[in-house]
C-alpha positions as CSV (number, residue, x, y, z in Angstrom):
1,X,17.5,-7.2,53.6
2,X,17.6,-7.0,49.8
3,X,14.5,-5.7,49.2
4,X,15.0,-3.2,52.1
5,X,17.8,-2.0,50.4
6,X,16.3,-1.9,46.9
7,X,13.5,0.1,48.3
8,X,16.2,3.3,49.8
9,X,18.0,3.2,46.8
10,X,14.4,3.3,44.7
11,X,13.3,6.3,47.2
12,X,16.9,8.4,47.1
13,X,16.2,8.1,43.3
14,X,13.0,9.3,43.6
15,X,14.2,12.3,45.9
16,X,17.4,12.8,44.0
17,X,15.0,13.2,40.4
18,X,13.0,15.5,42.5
19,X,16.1,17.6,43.6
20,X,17.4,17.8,39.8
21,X,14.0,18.8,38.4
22,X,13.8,21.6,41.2
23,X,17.8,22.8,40.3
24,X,16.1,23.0,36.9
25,X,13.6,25.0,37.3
26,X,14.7,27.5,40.6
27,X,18.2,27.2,40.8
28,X,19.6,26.7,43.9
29,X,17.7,29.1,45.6
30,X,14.4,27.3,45.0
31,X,15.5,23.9,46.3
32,X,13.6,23.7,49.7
33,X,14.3,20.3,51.5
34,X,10.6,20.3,53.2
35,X,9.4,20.9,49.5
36,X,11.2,18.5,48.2
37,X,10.5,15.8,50.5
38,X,6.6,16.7,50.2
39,X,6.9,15.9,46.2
40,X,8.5,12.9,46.3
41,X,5.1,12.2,48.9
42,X,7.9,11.5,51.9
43,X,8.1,12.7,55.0
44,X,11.0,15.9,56.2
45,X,12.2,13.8,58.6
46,X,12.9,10.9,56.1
47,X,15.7,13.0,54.0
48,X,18.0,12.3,56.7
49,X,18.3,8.5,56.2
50,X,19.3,9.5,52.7
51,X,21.8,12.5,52.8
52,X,23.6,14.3,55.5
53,X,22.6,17.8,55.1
54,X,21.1,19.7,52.0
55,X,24.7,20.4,50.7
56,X,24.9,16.9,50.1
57,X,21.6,16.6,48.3
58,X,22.8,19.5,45.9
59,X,25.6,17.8,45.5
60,X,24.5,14.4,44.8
61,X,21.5,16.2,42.5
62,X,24.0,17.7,40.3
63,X,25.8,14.5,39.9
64,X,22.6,12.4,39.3
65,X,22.0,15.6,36.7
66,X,25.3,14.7,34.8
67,X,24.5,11.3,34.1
68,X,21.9,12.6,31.2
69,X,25.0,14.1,29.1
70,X,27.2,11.4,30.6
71,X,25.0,8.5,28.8
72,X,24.9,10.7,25.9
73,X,28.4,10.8,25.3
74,X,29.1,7.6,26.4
75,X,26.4,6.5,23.6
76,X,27.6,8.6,20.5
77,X,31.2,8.7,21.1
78,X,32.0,4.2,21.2
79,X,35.7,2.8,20.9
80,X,36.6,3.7,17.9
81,X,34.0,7.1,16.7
82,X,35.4,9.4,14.7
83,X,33.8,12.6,12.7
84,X,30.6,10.8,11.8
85,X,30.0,10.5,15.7
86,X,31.5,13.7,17.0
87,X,28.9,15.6,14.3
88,X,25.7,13.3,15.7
89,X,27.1,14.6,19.4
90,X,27.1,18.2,18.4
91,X,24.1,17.8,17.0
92,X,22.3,16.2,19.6
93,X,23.9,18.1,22.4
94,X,22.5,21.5,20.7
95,X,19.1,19.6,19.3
96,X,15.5,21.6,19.1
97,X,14.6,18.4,21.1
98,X,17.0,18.9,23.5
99,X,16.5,22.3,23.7
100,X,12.8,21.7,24.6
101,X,13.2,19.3,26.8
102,X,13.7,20.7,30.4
103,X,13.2,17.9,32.7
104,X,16.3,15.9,31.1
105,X,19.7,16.4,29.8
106,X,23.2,18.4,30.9
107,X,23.1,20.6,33.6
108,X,25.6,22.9,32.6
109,X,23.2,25.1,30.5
110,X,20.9,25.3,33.0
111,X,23.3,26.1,36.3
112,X,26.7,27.0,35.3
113,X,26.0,30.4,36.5
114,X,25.0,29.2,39.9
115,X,28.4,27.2,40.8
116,X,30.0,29.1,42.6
117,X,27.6,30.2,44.9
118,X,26.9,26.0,45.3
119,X,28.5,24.0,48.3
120,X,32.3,22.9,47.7
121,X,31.0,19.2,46.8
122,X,28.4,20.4,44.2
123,X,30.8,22.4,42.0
124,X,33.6,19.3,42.1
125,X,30.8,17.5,40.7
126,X,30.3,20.0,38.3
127,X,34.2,20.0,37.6
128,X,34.2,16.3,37.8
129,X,31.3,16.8,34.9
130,X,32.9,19.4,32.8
131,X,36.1,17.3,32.7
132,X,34.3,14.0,31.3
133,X,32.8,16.0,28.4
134,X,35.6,17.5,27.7
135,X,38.0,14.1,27.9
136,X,35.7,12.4,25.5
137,X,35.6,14.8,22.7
138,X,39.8,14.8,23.6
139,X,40.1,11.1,22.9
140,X,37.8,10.8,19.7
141,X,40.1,13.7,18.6
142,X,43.7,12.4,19.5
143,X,42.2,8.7,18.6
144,X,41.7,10.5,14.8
145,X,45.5,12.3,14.9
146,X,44.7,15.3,16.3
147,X,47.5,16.3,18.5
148,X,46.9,15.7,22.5
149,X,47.4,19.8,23.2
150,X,45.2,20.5,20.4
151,X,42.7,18.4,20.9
152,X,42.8,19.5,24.7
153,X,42.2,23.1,23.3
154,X,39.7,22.2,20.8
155,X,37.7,20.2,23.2
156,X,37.5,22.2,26.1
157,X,36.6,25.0,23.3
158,X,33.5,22.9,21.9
159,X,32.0,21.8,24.9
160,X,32.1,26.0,26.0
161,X,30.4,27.1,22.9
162,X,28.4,23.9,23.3
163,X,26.9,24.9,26.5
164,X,26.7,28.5,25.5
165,X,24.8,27.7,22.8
166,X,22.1,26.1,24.6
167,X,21.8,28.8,27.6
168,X,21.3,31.1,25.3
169,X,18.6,29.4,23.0
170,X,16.3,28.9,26.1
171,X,17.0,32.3,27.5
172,X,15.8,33.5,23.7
173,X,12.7,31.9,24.1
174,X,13.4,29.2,22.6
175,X,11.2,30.3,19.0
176,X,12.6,30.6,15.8
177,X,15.9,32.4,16.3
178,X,16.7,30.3,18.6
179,X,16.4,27.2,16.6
180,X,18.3,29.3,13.6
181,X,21.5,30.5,16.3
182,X,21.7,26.6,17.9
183,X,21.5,25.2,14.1
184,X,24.5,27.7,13.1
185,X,26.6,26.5,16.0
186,X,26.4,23.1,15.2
187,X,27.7,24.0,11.7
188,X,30.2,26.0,13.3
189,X,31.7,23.8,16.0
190,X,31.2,20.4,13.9
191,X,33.5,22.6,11.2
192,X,36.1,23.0,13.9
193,X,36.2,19.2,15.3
194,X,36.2,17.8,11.5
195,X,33.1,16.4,12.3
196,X,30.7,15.1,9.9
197,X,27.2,16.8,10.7
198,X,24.4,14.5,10.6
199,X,22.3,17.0,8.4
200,X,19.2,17.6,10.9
201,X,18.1,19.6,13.5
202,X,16.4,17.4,15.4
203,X,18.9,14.8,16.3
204,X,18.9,12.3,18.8
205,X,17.6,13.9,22.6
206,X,19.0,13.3,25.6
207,X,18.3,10.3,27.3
208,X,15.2,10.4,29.5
């Protein structure tokens, strides 16, 4: 029974990396269930012993997406960070690594114009998302005096211009000005936050 179960949850990985990586690259729009399923080398009528519908698969995509910035955060931002960690999240977040790398990392850049055309339990997952991002930098804040309404503010502020940032670099082409505009908002939020930057522009990537 174990290894039955260890092999569903290893193939609803499998499909679930395979719904992210087409979110990525189509949008919503070019997620096709029978597509999908023939990717991840499964049958159609397999996705059924997994999810309930596609909604559900968006919806559990999206949250399978979040856990790239989620180990990020959790990563650079310990008990007890302060500026030195907040500037190595900025710059990581808004990396040329990160910037390249299109099969990983948040999903905000990439989608945060489709949500709300997205089923009701995608864009709660996407809430659900935005809010964790936006607690952490909160807490590291407060945690270094910061009041808690203005590190609220401040926050939800940097994670915006965070996210932004990063749409904008890839829809630039992701050449030289885009690696000059993401280096000048990490300079720019990480003055904000009283962060300390960590002086490169090729910090830490996302997880993957």
């Amino acid at each position: 029974m174990a290894d039955k179960s260890a092999h569903k949850a290893k193939v609803r990985a499998r499909i679930l990396d395979e719904a992210a990586a087409a979110l990525r690259s189509g949008g919503t729009e070019g997620l096709s269930v029978a597509n999908l399923m023939k990717r991840a080398g499964l049958t159609h009528g397999g996705f059924y012993a997994h999810f309930e519908n596609r909604d559900d698969l968006v919806a559990h995509a999206v949250e399978r997406m979040f856990e790239d910035s989620a180990g990020l955060f959790t990563r650079l931002l310990p008990s007890g960070a302060g500026p030195a960690e907040l500037g190595a999240l900025v710059d990581s977040y808004l990396s040329e690594a990160a910037m390249r790398r299109h099969d990983r990392g948040c999903p905000l850049p990439w989608l945060a114009g489709e949500v709300p055309r997205m089923p009701p339990a995608a864009q709660a997952r996407f809430r659900q998302g935005i809010d964790r991002m936006r607690s952490a930098i909160a807490s590291v804040l407060q945690a270094n005096g910061v009041a808690e309404g203005q590190a609220q503010a401040s926050a939800a502020s940097a994670v915006a211009e965070m996210v932004g940032a990063m749409a904008l670099a890839r829809a630039m082409g992701e050449g030289e000005d885009a690696v000059a505009m993401l280096a000048d908002a990490r300079r720019a939020i990480s003055q904000r936050l009283g962060a300390t930057p960590s002086g490169t522009s090729v910090a830490t990537p996302m997880p993957g």
